[in-house]
C-alpha positions as CSV (number, residue, x, y, z in Angstrom):
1,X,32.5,3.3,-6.3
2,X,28.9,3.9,-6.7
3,X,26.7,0.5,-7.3
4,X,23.7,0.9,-8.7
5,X,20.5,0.2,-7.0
6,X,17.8,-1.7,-9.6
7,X,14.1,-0.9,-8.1
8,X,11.6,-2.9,-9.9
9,X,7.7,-2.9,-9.1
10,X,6.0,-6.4,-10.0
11,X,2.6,-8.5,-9.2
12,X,3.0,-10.6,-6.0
13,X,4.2,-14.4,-6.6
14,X,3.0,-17.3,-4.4
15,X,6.3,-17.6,-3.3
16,X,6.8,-14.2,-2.0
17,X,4.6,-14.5,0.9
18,X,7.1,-15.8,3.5
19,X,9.3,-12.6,2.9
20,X,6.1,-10.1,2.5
21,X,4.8,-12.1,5.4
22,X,8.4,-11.1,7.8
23,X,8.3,-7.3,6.5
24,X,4.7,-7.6,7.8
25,X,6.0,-8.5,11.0
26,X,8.6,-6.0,11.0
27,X,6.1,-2.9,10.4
28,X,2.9,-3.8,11.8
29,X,2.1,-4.4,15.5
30,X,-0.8,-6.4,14.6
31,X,0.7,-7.8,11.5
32,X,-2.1,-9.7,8.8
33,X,-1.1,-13.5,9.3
34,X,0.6,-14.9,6.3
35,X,-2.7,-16.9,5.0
36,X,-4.6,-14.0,4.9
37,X,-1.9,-12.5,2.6
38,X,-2.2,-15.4,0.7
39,X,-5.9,-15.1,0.3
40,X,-5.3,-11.3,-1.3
41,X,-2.5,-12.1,-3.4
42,X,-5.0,-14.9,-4.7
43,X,-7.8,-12.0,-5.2
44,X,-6.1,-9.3,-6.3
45,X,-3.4,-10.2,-8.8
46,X,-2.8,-7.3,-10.7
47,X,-3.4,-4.9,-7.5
48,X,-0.8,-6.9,-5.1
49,X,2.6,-5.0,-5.7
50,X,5.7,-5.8,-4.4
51,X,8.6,-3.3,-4.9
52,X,12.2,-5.0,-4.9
53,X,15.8,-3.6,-5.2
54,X,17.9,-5.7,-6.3
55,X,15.8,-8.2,-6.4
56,X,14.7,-7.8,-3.0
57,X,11.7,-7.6,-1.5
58,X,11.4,-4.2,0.3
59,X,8.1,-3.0,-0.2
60,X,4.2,-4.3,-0.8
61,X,1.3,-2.7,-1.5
62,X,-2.2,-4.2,-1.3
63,X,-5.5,-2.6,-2.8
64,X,-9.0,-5.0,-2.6
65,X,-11.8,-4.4,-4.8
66,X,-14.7,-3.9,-2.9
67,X,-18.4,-3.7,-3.8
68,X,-18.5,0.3,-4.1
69,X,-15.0,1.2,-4.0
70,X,-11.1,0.0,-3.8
71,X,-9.4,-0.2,-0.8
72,X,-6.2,0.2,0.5
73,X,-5.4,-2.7,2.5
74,X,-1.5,-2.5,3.3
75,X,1.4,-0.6,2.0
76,X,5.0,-1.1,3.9
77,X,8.2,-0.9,3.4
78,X,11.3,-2.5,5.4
79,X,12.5,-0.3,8.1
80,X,15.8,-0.3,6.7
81,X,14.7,0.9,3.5
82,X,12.3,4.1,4.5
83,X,12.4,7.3,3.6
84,X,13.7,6.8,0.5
85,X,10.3,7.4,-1.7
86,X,9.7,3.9,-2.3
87,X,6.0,3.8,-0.5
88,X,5.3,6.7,-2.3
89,X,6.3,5.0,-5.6
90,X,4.3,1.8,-4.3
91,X,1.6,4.1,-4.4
92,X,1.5,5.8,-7.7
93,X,2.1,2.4,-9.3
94,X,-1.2,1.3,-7.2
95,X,-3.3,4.0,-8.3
96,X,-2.4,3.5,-12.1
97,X,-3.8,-0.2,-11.6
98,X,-6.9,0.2,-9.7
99,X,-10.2,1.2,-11.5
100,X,-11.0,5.1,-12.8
101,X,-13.8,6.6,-11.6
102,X,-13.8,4.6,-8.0
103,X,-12.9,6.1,-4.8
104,X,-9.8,4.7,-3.0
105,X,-10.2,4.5,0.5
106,X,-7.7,3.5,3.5
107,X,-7.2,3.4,7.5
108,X,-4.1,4.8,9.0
109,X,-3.0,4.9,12.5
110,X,-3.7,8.3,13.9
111,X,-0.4,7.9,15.4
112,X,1.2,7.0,12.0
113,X,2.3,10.6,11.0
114,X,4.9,9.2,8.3
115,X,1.9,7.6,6.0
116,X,-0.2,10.3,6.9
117,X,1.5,12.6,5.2
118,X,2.5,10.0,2.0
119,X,-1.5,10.2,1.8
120,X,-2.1,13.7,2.3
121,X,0.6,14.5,-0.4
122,X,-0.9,12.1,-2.8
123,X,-4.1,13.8,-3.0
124,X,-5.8,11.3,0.1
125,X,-8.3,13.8,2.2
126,X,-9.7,12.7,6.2
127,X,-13.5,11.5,5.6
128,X,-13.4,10.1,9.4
129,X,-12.5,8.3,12.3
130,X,-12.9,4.9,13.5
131,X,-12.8,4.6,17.0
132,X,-10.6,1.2,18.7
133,X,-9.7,0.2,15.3
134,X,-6.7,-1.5,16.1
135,X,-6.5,-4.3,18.3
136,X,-4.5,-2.5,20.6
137,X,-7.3,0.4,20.9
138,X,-5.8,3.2,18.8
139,X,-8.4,5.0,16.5
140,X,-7.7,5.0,12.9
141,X,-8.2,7.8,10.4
142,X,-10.3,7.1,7.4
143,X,-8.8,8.8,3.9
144,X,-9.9,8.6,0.9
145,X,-9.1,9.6,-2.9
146,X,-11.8,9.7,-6.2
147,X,-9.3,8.7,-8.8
148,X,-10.3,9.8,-12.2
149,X,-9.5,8.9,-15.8
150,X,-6.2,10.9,-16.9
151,X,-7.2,12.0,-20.2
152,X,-5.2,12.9,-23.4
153,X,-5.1,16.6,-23.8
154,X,-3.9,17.3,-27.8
155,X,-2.1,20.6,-28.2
């Protein structure tokens, strides 16, 4: 018999950080620490997603509101549930949250092929490279996105 899988997209709770914090952990090898996902769930409330399934937490998705654009600060999703589409729905719901008319800008790992190509197929173009951007020395790809205002077309 076939059970069906309920995948639900919500705002980040207080209460969620332990479990984002552990799929952090389980993705990352310089993982945020948990207080510093605390501090962005604080300041971005409507741009902290967490994806669930079954009303488990299996995916997050951070964007920050800087000064002259939006940035993508994390998007993961539990090893055990990859390759499945659900960064790439993270990511859509994302972009429909964060201001129009803003650029959206991320690092990758160069060595991170999976995301890359998430990025490249949602419309994110290479701008750069930083140099020893993680703390173990790998360079990180700089990609970036000018979302626009989707508007009505009447027919």
């Amino acid at each position: 018999m076939q059970t069906v899988q309920e995948v639900k997209i919500r705002p980040v709770k207080p209460d969620d950080i332990e479990q984002i914090s552990l799929l952090e952990q389980a993705s990352f090898n310089d993982p945020y620490p948990s207080y510093f996902l605390s501090e962005l769930a604080r300041h971005n409330p409507d741009t902290f997603l967490v994806l669930t399934l079954n009303n488990e937490i299996v995916g997050y998705g951070i964007v920050d509101h800087w000064e002259d654009h939006d940035h993508l600060i994390s998007i993961a999703v539990r090893p055990d549930s990859r390759r499945k589409g659900f960064g790439d729905t993270l990511l859509v719901e994302l972009e429909k949250r964060v201001s129009k008319e803003r650029l959206l800008r991320l690092e990758v790992r160069q060595s991170n092929l999976a995301a890359i190509q998430l990025y490249s197929k949602r419309g994110f173009t290479k701008t750069g490279m930083v140099e020893g951007y993680y703390a173990d020395g790998e360079d990180a790809i700089v990609m970036e996105k000018r979302l626009v205002k989707e508007t009505l077309v009447e027919s």
